[in-house]
Residue, then its C-alpha position, 0 to 999 in steps of 0.5 A: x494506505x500504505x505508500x511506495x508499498x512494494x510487494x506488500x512486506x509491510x501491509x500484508x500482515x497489518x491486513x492479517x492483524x486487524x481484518x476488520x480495517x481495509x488497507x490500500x497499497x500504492x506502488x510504482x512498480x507493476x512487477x511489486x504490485x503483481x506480486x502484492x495482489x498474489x500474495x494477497x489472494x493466497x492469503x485469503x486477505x479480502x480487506x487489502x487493494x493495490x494500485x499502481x500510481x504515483x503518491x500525489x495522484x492518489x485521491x481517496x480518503x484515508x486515516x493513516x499512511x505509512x512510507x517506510x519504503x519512500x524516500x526523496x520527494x516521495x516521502x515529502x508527498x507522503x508527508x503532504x497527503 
């Protein structure tokens, strides 16, 4: 999961690298996450999924979280989950 996401600078050549895992990316911005799920598409990228939501709401199990782009409380929430 890749938390505070952005327009997917990070997570997107992750899901090139290893397309055999999936990959979510959560973000607060609709506009990044428009983005994010377009640049995907162009890519052919089927192993990657965006949401918009807040870091805490996020309920999925995962194995691995990133939030390079978090800071503040958000990174404490990242931490936390």
């Amino acid at each position: 999961v890749d938390f505070g996401s952005g327009s997917g600078n990070l997570v997107l050549p992750l899901a090139s690298l290893l397309p055999e895992l999936d990959f979510v990316a959560i973000d607060l911005k609709k506009h990044a996450i428009a983005i994010l799920k377009e640049r995907a598409h162009a890519a052919g990228l089927r192993n990657v999924r965006a949401a918009e939501c807040y870091i805490e709401a996020f309920e999925e199990p995962f194995g691995v979280a990133l939030g390079l782009h978090v800071c503040g409380p958000a990174s404490n929430a990242v931490i936390q989950k």
